[in-house]
N, C-alpha and C positions, 0 to 999 in steps of 0.2 A: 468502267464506263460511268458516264455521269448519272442516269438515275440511280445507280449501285447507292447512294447516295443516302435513297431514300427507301428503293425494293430491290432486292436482289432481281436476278436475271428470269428464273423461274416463276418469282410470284410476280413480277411484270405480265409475264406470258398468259398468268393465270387469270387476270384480273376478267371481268366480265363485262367486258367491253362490247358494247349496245350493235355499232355499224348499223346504225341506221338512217344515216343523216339525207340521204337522198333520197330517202321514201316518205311524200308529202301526208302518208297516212301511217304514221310511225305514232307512237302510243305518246308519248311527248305532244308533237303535233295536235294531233285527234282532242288534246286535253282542253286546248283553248277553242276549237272550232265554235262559233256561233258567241262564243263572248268575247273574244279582240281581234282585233286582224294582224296576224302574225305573216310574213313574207315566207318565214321558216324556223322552225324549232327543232330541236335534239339534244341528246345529253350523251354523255361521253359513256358513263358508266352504269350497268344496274344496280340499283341500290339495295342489298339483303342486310337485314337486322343480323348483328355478333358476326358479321362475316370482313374480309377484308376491307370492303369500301367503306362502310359504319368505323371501323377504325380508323381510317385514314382520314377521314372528311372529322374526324372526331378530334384529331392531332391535330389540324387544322383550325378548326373553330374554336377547341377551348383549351388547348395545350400549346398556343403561338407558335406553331410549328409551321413558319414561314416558309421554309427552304420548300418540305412537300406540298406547300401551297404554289409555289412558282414551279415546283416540279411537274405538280396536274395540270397548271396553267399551261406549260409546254407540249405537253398529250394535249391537251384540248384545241392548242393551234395549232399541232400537226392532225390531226383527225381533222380540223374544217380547212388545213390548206388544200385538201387531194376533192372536197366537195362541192359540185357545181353548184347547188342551190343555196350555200352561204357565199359565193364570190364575191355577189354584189357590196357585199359588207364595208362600210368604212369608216366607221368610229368604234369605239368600245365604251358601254357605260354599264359597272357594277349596279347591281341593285344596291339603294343608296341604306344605310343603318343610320338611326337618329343620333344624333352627336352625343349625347349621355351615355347612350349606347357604347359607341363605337370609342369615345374616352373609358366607360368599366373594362373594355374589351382589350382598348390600345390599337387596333386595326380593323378592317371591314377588311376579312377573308375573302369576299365577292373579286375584291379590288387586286388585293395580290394575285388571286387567278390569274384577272387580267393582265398583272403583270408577267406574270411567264407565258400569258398570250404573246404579247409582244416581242417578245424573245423572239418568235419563228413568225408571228402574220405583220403589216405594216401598219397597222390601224394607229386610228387616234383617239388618247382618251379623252373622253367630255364625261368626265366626272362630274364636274361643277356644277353642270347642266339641268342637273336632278336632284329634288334635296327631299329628305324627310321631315315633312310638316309636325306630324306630330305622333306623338310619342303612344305604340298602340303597346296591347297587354304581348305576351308572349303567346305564340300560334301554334306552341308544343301540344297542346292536350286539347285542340277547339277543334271540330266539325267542319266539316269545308263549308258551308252558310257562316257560322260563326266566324271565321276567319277571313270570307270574303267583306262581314260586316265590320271587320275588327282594322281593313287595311282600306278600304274601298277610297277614303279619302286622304291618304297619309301620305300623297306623294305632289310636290311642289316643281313644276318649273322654271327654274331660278334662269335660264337662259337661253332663251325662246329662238333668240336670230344664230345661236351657235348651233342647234338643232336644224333647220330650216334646211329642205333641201339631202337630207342625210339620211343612211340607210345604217340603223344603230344595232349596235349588236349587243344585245343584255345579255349578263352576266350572274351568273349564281352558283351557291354550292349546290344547292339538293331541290327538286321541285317534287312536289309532293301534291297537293289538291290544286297548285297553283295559282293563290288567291292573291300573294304580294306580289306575285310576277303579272298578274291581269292588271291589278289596282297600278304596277307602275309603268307598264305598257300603254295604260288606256291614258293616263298623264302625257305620252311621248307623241303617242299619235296625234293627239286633239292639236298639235303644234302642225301648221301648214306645209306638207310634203316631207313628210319625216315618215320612215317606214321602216319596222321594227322586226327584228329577228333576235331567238333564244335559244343561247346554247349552256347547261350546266355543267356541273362538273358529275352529277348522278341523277337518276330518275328514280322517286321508289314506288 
């Protein structure tokens, strides 16, 4: 079978998968309440430190291990095609990495997600849409204050009338204090009739 690929059949089954995407008061959810207005949030996976998902989200981001990137992408559109409160969704925009960045890196892992989204949901991407203004420190070792001060204004809308009207669905590997996910949410929204939903590929 095609994930064989990347987990065998057992540690598929193992993984620890959230299923919580219908419940408007899911810990995902609950994280943005009173600082952005989300439509809907959820994440695919839980996220535990030396366990499965910290390796795989780890092959991912600094081992270019694209295949398991469009592989979680695929799990992440079948988990919101069966969900009524992400239906309404019809664009897909990675959270954007600063172009120095995403050149040391060679790719935005956000983005190939989204590519194995695609695979299974019919969305459109508007990458373009969103850009990273400017170049903040790394948000590995900062406090959720610090980190919301480190991103708060890092995020550029480069394409205002392709937004308009659009129900976007962000995109990420891991959310954690959720500080670049507000800072590039509160960018989407500020754009006239744009309405913003999150779904990751883990929650820790």
């Amino acid at each position: 079978m095609r994930h064989e690929e990347c987990l065998c059949g057992p540690c598929l089954a193992d993984l620890p998968f959230t299923r919580f995407h219908d419940d408007p008061l899911n810990p995902v959810e609950r994280l943005f309440h009173g600082r952005v207005q989300l439509q809907a949030a959820s994440a695919l996976l839980q996220f535990n430190s030396h366990g499965k998902v910290q390796r795989i989200l780890h092959r991912i981001k600094y081992a270019q291990d694209t295949e398991a990137a469009r592989f979680m992408g695929r799990l992440m559109g079948e988990a919101l095609g069966t969900s009524a409160r992400f239906a309404g969704a019809d664009a897909l925009l990675a959270i954007p990495l600063h172009p120095r960045k995403q050149r040391q890196r060679g790719y935005n892992q956000s983005r190939l997600l989204c590519d194995g989204m695609r695979e299974v949901l019919p969305l459109a991407p508007l990458h373009h849409a969103l850009a990273r203004g400017a170049r903040t420190e790394t948000q590995t070792r900062k406090g959720r204050l610090d980190r919301w001060r480190n991103v708060r204004d890092a995020f550029v809308v480069r394409d205002p009338k392709a937004l308009e009207g659009r129900h976007v669905l962000l995109v990420d590997d891991v959310v954690t204090t959720g500080a670049t996910i507000e800072a590039c949410a509160a960018a989407l929204v500020a754009v006239p009739g744009v309405r913003v939903s999150l779904f990751t590929a883990a929650c820790a």
